[in-house]
C-alpha positions as CSV (number, residue, x, y, z in Angstrom):
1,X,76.3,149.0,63.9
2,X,80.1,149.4,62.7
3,X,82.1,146.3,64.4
4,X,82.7,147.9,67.5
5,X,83.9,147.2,71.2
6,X,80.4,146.3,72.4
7,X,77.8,143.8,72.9
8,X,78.1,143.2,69.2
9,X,81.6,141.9,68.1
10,X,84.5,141.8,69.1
11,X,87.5,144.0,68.3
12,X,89.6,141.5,65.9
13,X,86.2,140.0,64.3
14,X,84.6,141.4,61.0
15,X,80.7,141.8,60.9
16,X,80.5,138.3,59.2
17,X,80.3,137.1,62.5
18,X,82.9,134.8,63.3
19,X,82.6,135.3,66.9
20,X,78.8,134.9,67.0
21,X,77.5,131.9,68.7
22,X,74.8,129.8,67.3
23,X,71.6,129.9,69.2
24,X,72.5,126.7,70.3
25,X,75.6,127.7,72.0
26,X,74.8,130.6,73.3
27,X,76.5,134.3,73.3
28,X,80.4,134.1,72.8
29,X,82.0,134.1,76.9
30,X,83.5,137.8,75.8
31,X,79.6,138.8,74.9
32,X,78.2,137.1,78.4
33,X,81.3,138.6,80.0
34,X,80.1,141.9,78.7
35,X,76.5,141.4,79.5
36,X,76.8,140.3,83.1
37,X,78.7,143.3,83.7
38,X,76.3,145.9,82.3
39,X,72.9,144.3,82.5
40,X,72.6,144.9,85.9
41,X,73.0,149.0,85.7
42,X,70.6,149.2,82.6
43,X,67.9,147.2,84.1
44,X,67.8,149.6,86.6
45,X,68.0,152.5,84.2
46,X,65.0,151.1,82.7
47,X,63.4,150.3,85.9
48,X,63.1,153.9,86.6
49,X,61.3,155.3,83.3
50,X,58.4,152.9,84.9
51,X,57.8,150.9,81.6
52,X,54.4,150.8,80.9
53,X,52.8,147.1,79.8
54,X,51.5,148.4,76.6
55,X,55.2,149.9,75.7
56,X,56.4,150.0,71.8
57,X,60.1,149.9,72.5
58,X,63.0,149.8,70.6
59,X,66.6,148.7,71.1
60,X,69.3,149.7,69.0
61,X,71.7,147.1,68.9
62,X,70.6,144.7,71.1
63,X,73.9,142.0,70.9
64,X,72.5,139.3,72.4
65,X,68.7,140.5,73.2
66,X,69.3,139.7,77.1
67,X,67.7,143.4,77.7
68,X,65.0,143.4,74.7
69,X,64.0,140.1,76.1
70,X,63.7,141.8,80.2
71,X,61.4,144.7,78.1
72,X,59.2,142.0,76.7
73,X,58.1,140.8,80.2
74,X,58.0,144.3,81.4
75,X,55.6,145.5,78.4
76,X,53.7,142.1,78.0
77,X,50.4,143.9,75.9
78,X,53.0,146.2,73.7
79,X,55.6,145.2,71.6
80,X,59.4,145.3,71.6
81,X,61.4,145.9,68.4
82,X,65.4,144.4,69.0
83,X,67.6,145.8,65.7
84,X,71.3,145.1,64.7
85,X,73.1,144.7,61.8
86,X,74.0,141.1,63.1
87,X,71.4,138.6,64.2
88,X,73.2,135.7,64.9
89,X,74.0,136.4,68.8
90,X,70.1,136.9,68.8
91,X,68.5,134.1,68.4
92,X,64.9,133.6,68.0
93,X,62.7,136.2,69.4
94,X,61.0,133.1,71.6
95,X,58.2,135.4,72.7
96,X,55.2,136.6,70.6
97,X,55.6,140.8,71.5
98,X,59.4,140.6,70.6
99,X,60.3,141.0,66.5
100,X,64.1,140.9,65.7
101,X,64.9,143.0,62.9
102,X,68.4,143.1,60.9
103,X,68.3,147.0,61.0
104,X,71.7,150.0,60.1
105,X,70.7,152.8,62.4
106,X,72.9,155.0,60.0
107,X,71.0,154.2,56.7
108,X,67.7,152.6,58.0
109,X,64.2,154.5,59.4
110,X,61.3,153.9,61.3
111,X,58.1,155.9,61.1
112,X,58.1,159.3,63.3
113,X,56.4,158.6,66.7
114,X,56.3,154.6,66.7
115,X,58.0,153.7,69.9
116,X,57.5,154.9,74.0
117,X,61.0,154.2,74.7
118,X,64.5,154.2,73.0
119,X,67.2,151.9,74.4
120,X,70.7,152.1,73.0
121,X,73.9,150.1,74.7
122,X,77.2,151.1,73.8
123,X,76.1,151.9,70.1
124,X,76.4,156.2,69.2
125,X,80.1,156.5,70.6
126,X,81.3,154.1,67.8
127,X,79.7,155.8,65.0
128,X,81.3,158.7,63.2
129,X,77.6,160.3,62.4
130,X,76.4,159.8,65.7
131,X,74.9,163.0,65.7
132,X,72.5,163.3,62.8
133,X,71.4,159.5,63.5
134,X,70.6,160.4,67.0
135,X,68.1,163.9,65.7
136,X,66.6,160.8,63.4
137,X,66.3,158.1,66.5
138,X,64.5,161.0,68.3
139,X,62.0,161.5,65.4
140,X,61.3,158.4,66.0
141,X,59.6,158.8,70.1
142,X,55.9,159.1,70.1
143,X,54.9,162.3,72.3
144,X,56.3,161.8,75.7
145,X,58.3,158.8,75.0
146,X,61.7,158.3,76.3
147,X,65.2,158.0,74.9
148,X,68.0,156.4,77.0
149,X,71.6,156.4,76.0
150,X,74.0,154.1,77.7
151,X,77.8,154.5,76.5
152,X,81.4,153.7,77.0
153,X,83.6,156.5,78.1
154,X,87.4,155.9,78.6
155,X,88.3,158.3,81.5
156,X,89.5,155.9,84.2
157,X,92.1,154.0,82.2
158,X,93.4,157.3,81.6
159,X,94.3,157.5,85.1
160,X,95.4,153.7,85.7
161,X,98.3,153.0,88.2
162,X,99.6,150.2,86.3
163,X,101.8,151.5,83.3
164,X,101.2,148.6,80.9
165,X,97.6,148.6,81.0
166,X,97.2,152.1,80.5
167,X,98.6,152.5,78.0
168,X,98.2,149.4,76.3
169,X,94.6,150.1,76.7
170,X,94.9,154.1,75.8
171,X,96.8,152.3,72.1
172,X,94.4,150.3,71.3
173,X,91.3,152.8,71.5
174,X,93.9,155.6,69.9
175,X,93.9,152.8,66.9
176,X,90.3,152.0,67.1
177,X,89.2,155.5,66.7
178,X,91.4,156.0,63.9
179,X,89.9,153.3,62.1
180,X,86.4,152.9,63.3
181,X,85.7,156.6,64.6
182,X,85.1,155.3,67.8
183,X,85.4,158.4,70.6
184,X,85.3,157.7,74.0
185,X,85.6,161.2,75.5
186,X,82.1,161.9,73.7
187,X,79.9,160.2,76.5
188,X,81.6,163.3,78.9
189,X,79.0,165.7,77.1
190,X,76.3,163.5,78.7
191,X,73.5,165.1,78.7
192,X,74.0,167.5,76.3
193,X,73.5,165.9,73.0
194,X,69.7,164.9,74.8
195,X,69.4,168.7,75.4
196,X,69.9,169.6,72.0
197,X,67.6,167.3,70.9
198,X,64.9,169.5,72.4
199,X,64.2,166.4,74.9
200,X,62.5,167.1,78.3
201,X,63.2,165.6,82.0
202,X,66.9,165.0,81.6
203,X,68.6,162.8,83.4
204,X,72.3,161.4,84.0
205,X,74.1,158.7,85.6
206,X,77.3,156.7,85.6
207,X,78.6,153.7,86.5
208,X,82.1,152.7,87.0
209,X,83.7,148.8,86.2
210,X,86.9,146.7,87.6
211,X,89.0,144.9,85.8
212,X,91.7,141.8,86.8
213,X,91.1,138.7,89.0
214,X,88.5,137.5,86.1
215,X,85.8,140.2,86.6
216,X,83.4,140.7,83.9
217,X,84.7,143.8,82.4
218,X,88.1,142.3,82.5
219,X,86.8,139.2,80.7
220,X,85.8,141.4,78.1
221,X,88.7,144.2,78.2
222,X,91.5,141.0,77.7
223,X,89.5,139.9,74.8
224,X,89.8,143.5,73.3
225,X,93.4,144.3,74.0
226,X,94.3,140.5,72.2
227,X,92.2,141.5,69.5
228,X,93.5,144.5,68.6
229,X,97.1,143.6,69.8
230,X,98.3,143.1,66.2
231,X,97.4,146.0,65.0
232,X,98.6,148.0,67.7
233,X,102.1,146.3,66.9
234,X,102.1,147.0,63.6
235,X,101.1,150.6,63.9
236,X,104.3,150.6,66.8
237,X,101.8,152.0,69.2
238,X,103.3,148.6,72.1
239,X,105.5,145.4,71.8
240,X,104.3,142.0,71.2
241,X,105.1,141.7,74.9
242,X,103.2,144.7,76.2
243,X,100.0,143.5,74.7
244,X,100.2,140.3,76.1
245,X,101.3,141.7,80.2
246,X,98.5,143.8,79.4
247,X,96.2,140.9,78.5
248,X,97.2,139.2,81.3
249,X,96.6,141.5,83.4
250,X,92.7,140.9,83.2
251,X,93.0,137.2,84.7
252,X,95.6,137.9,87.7
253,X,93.6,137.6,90.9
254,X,96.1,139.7,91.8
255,X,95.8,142.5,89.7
256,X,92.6,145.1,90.2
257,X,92.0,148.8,88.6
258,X,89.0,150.7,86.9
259,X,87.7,149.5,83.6
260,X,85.4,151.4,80.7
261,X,82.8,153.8,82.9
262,X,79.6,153.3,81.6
263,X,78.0,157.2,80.9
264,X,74.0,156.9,80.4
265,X,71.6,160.0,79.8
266,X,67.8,160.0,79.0
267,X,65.5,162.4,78.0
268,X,61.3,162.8,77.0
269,X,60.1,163.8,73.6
270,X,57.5,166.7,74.4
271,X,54.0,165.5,74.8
């Protein structure tokens, strides 16, 4: 994918990777951060299309593979396909049904009908042609396989009590849409960009995060606003010193609000 805010980079990091941990190390604390905090919700998500053992899956943009790894147990006699444009946050695949593939959902294919299920974190709402990759990424379900959309969706920082994290938070994604064509409001349309696939069985669901006193998403959220705080200074969007109150505010056990809400939708391919 584009360097995005997701399990893939982080905000002030190019796609060269300087952020990426070595296999050795491990995923980067912001990646873990991120991780722990969302893991949880998709495994359940996934939990409920009943994977089958003999599943050909697919994740877009699987960071650092924690779920394609959770699909290769679950599907032990099919095969699981992790993708990214970065692999070094990957690792080795480690099992013999999980191939790693450096794969561009926005110029790269896959055969129509090769996988069961579809799994994409935090991935479509950072790309500017979300909408003609996701009709190809639909070609790509076998009859009756399953697509499931996870994204971020900005909503409750809109509404945030504390005036320096708002809008701290509301600069830096005004920035970050401008440059990237990341758009946050997009996950509201949930599930209607599955219904105009032509998919069947919709489904929605949400999930909402907290930030401050070192919670996961806060982990995350400080590493983004410190990222992007330079260039939210230059473009005179917040003060050297409203970025970092801002920052701080993620690490002050003190200090609680909502985070990103996480927007998810699935949808079957017609048998």
């Amino acid at each position: 994918m584009t360097a995005e805010l997701t399990d893939h980079e982080t905000p002030d990091q190019s796609e060269s990777g300087d952020a990426a941990a070595s296999p050795d190390q491990g995923p980067p604390a912001w990646l873990a951060a991120l991780r722990a905090e969302l893991d949880p919700h998709s495994k359940r998500r996934l939990e409920a299309l009943e994977p089958k053992p003999d599943w050909r899956c697919l994740e877009i943009g699987a960071g650092s593979g924690s779920i394609a790894r959770w699909l290769a147990e679950r599907c032990p006699s099919g095969k699981v396909v992790a993708t990214d444009i970065e692999l070094s946050s990957l690792g080795e695949a480690g099992v013999p049904n999980l191939e790693i593939v450096r794969h561009d959902v926005t110029t790269d294919d896959f055969p129509e009908g090769s996988f069961d299920l579809i799994y994409a974190r935090y991935v479509f709402s950072h790309l500017r042609s979300r909408e003609s990759d996701l009709a190809r990424v639909a070609s790509w379900l076998a009859p009756g396989g399953w697509l499931l959309l996870e994204e971020p969706a900005k909503f409750p920082i809109e509404s945030a009590r504390d005036a320096a994290y708002r809008e701290v938070s509301l600069a830096t994604l005004e920035i970050y849409k401008e440059q990237v064509g990341t758009d946050l409001d997009w996950p509201r349309s949930f599930p209607a960009p599955l219904v105009e696939l032509g998919l069947e069985d919709i489904g929605m669901d949400g999930s909402l995060s907290v930030v401050g006193g070192n919670r996961a998403m806060g982990l995350f959220w400080g590493e983004a606003i410190k990222g992007w705080g330079p260039t939210v200074v230059a473009a005179g969007k917040a003060t050297e010193e409203q970025i970092e109150q801002a920052a701080g505010r993620m690490y002050q056990d003190d200090f609680w609000d909502l985070g990103l809400a996480t927007a998810a939708a699935w949808g079957r391919r017609p048998a």
